[in-house]
C-alpha positions in Angstrom: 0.0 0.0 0.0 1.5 3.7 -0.7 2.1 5.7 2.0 -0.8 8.0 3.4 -0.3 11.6 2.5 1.1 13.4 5.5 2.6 16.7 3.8 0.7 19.9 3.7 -2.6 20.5 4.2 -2.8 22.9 1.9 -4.6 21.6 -2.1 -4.5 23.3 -5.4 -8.4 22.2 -6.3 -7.8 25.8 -8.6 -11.6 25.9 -7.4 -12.0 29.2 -9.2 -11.4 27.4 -12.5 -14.4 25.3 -13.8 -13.9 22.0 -15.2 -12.2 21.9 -18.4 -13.8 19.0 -21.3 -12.2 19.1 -24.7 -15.0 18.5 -27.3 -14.2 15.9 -30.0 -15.5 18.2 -33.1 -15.4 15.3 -35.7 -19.1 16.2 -37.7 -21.5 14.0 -36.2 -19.1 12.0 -33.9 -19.5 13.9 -30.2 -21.3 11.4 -28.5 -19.3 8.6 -29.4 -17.6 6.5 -26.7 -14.1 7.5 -25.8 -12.6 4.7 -27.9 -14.4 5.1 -30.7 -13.0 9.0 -30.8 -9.5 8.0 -29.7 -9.6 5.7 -33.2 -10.9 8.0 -35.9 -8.2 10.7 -33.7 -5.7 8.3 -35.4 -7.5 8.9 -38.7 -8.8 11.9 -38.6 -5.7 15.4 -38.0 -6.7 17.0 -35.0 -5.8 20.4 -36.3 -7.4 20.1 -40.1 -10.1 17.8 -38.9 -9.7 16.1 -42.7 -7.6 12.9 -43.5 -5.2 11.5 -46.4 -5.8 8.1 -46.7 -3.9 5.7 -49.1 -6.3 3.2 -50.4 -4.5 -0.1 -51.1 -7.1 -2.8 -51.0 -7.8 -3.1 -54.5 -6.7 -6.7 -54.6 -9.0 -7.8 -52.5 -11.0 -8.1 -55.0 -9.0 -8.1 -58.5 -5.5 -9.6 -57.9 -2.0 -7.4 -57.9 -3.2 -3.8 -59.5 -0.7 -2.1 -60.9 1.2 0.0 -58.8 0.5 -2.5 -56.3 2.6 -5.7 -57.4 4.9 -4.8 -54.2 3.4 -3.4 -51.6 7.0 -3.7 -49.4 8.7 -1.7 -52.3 6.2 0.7 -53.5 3.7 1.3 -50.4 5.8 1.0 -47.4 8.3 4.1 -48.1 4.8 6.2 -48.8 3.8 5.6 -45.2 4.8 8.5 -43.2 3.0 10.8 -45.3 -0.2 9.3 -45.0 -2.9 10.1 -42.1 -4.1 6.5 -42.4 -4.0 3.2 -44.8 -7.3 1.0 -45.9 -5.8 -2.4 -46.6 -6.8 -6.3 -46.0 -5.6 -8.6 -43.1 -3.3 -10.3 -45.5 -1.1 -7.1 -46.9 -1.2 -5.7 -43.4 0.1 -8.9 -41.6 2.6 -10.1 -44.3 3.8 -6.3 -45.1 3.0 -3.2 -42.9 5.5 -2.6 -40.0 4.5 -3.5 -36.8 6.0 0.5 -36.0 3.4 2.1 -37.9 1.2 3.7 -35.8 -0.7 5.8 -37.7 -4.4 5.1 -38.5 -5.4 1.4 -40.5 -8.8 1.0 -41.8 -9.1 -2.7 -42.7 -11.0 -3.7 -45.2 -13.6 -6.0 -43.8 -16.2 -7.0 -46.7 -15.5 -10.1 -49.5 -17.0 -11.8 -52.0 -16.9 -12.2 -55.9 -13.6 -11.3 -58.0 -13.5 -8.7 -61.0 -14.7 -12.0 -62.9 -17.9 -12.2 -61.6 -20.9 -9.6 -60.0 -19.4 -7.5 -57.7 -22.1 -6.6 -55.4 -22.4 -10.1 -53.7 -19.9 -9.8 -51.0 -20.1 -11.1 -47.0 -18.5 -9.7 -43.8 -15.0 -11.3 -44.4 -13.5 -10.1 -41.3 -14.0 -11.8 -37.5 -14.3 -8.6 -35.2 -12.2 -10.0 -32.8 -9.3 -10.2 -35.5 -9.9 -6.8 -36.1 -9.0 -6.6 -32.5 -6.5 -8.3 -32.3 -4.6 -6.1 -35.1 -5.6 -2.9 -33.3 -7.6 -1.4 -36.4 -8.8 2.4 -36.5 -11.9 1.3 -38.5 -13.9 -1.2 -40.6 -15.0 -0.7 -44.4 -17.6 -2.5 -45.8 -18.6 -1.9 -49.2 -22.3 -0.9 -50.0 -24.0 -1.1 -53.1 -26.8 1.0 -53.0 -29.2 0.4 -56.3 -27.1 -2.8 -57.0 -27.9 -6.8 -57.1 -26.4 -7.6 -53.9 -27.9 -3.9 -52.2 -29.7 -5.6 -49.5 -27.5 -7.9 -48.6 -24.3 -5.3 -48.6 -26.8 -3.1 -46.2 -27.0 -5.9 -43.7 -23.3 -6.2 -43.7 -22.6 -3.3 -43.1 -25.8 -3.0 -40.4 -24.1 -6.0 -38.7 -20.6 -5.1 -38.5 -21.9 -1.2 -37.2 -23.4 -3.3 -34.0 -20.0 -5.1 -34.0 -17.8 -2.3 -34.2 -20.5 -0.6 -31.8 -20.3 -3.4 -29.1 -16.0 -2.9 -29.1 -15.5 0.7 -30.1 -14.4 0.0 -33.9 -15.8 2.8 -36.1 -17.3 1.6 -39.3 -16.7 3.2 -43.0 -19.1 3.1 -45.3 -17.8 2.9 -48.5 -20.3 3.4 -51.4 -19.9 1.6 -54.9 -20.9 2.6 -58.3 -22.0 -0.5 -60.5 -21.9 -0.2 -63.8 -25.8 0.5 -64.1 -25.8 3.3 -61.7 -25.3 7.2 -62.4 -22.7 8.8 -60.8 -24.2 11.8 -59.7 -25.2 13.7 -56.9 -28.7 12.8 -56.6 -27.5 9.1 -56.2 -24.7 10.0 -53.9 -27.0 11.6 -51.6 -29.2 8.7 -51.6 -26.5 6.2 -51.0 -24.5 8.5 -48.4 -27.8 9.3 -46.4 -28.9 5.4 -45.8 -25.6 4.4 -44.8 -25.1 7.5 -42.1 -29.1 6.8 -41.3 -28.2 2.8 -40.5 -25.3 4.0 -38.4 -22.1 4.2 -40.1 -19.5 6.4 -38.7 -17.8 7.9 -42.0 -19.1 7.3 -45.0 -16.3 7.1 -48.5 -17.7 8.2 -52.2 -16.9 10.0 -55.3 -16.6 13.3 -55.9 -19.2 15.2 -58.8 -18.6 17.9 -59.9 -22.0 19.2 -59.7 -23.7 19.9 -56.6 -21.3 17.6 -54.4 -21.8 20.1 -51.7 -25.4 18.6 -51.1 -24.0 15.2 -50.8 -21.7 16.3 -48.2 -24.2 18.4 -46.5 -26.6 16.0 -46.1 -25.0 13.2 -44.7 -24.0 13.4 -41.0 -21.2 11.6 -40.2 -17.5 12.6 -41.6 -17.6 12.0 -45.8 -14.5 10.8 -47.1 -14.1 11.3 -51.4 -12.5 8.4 -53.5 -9.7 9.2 -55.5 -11.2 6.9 -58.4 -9.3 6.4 -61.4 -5.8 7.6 -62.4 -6.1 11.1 -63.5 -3.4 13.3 -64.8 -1.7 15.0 -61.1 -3.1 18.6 -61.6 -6.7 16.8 -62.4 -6.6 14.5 -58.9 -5.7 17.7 -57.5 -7.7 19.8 -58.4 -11.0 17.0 -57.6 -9.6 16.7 -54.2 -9.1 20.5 -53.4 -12.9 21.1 -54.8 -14.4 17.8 -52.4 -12.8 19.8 -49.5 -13.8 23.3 -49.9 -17.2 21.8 -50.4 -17.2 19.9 -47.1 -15.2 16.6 -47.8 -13.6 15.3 -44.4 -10.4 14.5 -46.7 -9.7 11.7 -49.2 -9.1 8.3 -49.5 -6.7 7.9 -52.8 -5.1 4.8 -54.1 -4.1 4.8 -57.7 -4.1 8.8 -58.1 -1.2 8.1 -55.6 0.6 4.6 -56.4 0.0 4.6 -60.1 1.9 8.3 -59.9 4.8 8.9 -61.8 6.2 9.8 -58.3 4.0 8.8 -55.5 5.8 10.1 -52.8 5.5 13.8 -54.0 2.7 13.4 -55.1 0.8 11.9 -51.6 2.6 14.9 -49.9 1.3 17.3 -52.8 -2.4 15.8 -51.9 -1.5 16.5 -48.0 -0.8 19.9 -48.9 -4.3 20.7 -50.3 -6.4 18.8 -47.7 -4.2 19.7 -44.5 -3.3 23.2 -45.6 -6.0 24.3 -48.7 -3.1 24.8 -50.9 -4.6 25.7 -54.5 -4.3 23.0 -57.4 -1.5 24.6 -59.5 0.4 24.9 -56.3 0.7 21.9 -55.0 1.5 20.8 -58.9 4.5 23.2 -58.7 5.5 21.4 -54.9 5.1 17.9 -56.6 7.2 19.0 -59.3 9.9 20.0 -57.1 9.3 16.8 -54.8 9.6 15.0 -58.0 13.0 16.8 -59.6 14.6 15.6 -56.1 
């Protein structure tokens, strides 16, 4: 037992200073439990409020993408200048650091391969795993308007009382068959139903029209795609527009990997979300990156 406290009487209670509580200002993410907060913290900048993420979970689903043939040689040295990685069990056992300590949203939905319909995928991932490798989040995919919609809805319901029962956030992530149009209306419709049946941030593509009603009208943090490879000052330009028009950030994968220089260019993408640096900026600050 430590010994009783015999020194001076006298306290510091500083009773003239009321109790200080520092709000967790995430949108739409105040009232979650401590853990839950204290994992998107590790996603989420606590200055900028917004996140880079690097989106390397393509395989999952069809095979060794390019750019992504070796994750060890081109993923691993990208690492410290991301906010957080989306990746499988697999990459993130066999390939990620133990030392990285930054955010990891694992991907936790499976099914069919590129070969076959996409939209027919199961929760692929035991929640106590995801414990047991000390995950920031969950994604499941969603497919809203697709074959497999109500099944994809009840994966993700399930794995939000999952993640809810251990304090694992859940993100949303909202696919675009081939039947669907990509545009806003749609987004708000797919973005809305997953916030409404409890996800806690919520990924999608960036319109060019009207995205700022998507983002307005879902509650919870909204991450945009990066999509497709598009020319640098094009991907920069998309994600300095999802941003200023309420975008919690990015999640980018091939815009990044598939760069002719994806170091420069995941800090050129850091600049713009953490620091609103304009487009042809942060093209000149990859360039110079790049000439390195």
């Amino acid at each position: 037992m430590p010994e009783a406290d015999t020194g001076k009487e006298a306290k510091d209670f500083h009773v003239d200073i009321p109790p200080r509580t520092t709000p967790f200002t995430l949108k739409g993410c105040h009232s979650l439990d401590w853990g839950m907060q204290n994992r998107l913290a590790r996603i989420f900048n606590a200055d900028s409020k917004r996140t880079v993420m690097l989106a390397i979970d393509h395989g999952y689903f069809q095979g060794p993408t390019t750019g992504l043939e070796r994750i060890d040689i081109n993923i691993v040295p990208l690492l410290p200048y991301c906010d957080a990685l989306m990746l499988t069990r697999g990459i993130l056992r066999s390939t990620i650091p133990s030392t990285f300590t930054h955010g990891t949203v694992l991907r936790a939905s499976g099914g069919s391969s590129i070969l076959k319909e996409l939209s027919h995928e199961r929760i692929a991932v035991d929640i106590e795993d995801a414990c047991r490798l000390n995950v920031a989040a969950m994604a499941v995919q969603v497919f809203i308007g697709g074959e497999g919609e109500a099944q994809s809805i009840n994966n993700m319901t399930r794995l939000v009382d999952l993640g809810n029962r251990y304090g694992i956030p859940v993100l949303a992530v909202t696919a675009v068959g081939k039947e669907m149009v990509r545009d806003a209306r749609y987004f708000r419709l797919a973005c809305r139903i997953c916030a409404e049946l409890g996800a806690h941030v919520v990924k999608t593509y960036y319109v060019a029209e009207d995205f700022e009603t998507v983002t307005a009208s879902c509650p919870v943090p909204l991450v945009m795609a990066g999509g497709k490879k598009l020319p640098e000052i094009d991907a920069l330009t998309m994600a300095s527009n999802a941003v200023s028009q309420g975008a919690a950030g990015v999640d980018m994968g091939r815009n990044i990997f598939q760069s002719d220089a994806p170091a420069a260019m995941i800090q050129a993408v850091g600049k713009v979300v953490h620091e609103n640096m304009a487009p042809a900026d942060a093209l000149e600050y990859y360039k110079s990156l790049k000439s390195k």
